[in-house]
N, C-alpha and C positions, 0 to 999 in steps of 0.2 A: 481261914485263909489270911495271910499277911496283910496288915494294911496298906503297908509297900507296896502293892502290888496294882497294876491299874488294869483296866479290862474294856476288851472292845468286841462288840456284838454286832455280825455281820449274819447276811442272808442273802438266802437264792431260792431259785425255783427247780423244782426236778418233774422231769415228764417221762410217764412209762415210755418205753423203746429203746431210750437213748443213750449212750456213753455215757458216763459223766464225771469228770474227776477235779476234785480241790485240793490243790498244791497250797500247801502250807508252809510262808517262806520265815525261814529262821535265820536269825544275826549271824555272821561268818567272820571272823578275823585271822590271825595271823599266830592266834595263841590256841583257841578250841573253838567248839563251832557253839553258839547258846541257843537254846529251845526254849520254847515257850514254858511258861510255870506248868499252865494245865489248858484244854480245848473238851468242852462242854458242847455234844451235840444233841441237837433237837429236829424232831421234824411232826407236823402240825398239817391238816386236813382242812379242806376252805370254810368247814363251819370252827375253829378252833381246835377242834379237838385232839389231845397229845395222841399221836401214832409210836412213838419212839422218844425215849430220852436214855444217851449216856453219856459217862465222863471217856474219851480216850485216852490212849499213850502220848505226850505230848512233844513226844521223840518223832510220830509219824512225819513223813514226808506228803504221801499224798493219801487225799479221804476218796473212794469209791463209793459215789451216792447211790448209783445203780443197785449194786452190791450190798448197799446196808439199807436201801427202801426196801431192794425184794425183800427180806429176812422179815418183813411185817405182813404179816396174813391179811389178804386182800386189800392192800392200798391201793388208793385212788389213783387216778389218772395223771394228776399234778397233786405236788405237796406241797407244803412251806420247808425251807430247813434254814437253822439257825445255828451260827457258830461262834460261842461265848469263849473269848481268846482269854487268859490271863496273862501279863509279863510284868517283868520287871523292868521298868524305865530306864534303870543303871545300865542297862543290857541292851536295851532297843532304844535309842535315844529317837525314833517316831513309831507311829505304829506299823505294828505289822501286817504286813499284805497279804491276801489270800487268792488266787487265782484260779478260773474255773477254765476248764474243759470240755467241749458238749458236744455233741453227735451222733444225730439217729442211724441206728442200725442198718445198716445195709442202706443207708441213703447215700444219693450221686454230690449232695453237694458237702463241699469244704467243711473240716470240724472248727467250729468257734472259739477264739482263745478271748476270755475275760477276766478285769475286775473283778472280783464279788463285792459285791455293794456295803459299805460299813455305813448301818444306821443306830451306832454308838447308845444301844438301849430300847431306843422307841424314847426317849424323856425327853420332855419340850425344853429346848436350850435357855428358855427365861420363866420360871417357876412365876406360877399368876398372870402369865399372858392372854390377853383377851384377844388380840389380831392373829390372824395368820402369820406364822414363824418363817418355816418351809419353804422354799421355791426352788423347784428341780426343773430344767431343760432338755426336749432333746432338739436335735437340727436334722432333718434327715438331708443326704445327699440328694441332688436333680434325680440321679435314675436308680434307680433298686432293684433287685432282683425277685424282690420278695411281694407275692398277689395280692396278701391280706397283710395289715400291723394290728398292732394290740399294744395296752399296756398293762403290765401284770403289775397289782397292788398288794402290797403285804403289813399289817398293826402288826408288829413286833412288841410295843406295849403288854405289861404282863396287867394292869389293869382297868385302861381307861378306851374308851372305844376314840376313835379316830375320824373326825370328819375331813375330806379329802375332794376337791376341787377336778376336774380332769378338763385342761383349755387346751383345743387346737384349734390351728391358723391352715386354712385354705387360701393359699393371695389374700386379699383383704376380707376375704370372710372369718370373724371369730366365734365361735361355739365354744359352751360349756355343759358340761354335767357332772354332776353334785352324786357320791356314794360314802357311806359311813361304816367303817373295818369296825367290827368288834374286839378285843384282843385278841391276837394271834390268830384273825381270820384272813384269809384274801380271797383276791377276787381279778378277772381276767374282764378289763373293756378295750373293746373293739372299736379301733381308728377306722373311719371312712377312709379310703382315698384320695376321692376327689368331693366336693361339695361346691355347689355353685359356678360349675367347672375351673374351678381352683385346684390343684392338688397339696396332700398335705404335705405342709413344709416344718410347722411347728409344732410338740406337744411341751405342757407346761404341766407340773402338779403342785397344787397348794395345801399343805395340810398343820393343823397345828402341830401333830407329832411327825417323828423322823419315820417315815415310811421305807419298806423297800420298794423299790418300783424298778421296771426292766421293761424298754422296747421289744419286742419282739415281731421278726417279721417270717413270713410263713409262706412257703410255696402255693399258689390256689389249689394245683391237682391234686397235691399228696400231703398239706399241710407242713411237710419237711420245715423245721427251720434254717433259716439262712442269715437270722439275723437276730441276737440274745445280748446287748446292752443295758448298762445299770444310766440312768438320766445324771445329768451333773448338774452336782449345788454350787450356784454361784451369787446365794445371799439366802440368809440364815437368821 
């Protein structure tokens, strides 16, 4: 492949049931429309283990994850999927965005339009770092709709395991707890609510490498989701 060529590595999460579509947005102008060089996908089982690897048409518009987890004999309940973009710079003068779609079958509530989270490799932005790099946020709104939150962790790293921080903020109560992704493992932990009759207002994640990570918030009765956000880095 060109050396011209730069590359960016983005992830999500996929759950049986559900819709799910990744719009893949390409350069437009006034003369032809440019596409991506090439799109590399993968998708990955909470112990690592490869479920699927292939190269796509880098012409496509939109990826049907539904549609391409069924096609793997008996996959799990949630996966990892990974999507290794190529382009040419001269052509995208930023990176390109990928947009996700999500919505369980036959459920009452609203389908989710997102993000996909680009965690550009899994490589630690300062080669030899001994501190924590990492700091992703989220904020939740006063009222939610959703019974239960969570946050879904993903090592994108092809070979260094990952230790990873998980801090939430009840009013002035703060908690942590500490879990370490192997490569291309994830992992689903589960926000309280409320603690200390606080409710939660913050989650933080610190990790040496760039993780995927996603809020999630979940119906109590039916699990439904009503709530699939990627956390935003606002120091690195």
């Amino acid at each position: 492949m060109s050396n011209n060529l730069c590359g960016l590595l983005s992830a999500t999460f996929h759950e049986a049931g559900c819709e799910h579509l990744v719009e893949l947005i390409h350069q437009r102008d006034a003369h032809a429309r440019r596409r991506l060089a090439s799109i590399d996908v993968a998708v990955y089982a909470a112990d690592g283990a490869a479920l699927h690897q292939a190269t796509l048409d880098p012409r496509l518009d939109v990826i049907d994850l539904a549609a391409l987890v069924a096609g793997i004999p008996s996959p799990p309940r949630r996966v990892l999927v990974t999507f290794d973009a190529r382009y040419d710079e001269r052509i995208f003068p930023y990176r390109p965005h990928h947009y996700g779609y999500v919505h369980r079958r036959g459920g009452r509530g609203a389908p989710l339009y997102y993000a996909v989270s680009a965690v550009l490799g899994g490589v630690p932005d300062r080669i030899g770092a001994t501190n924590i790099n990492n700091f992703e946020s989220y904020l939740f709104m006063p009222k939610t709709a959703a019974g239960t939150h969570s946050v879904l962790l993903g090592n994108v790293a092809r070979f260094a395991p990952s230790p990873i921080e998980v801090i939430t903020y009840h009013g002035r109560t703060r908690s942590s707890s500490a879990v370490t992704l192997a490569p291309k493992t994830h992992a689903e932990i589960d926000l309280p609510a409320e603690r200390d009759g606080g409710r939660l207002e913050r989650v933080e994640v610190k990790s040496a490498f760039r993780v995927a990570s996603y809020i999630v918030g979940r119906r109590a009765e039916s699990e439904e989701l009503v709530l699939f956000d990627h956390l935003f880095t606002y120091a690195r």
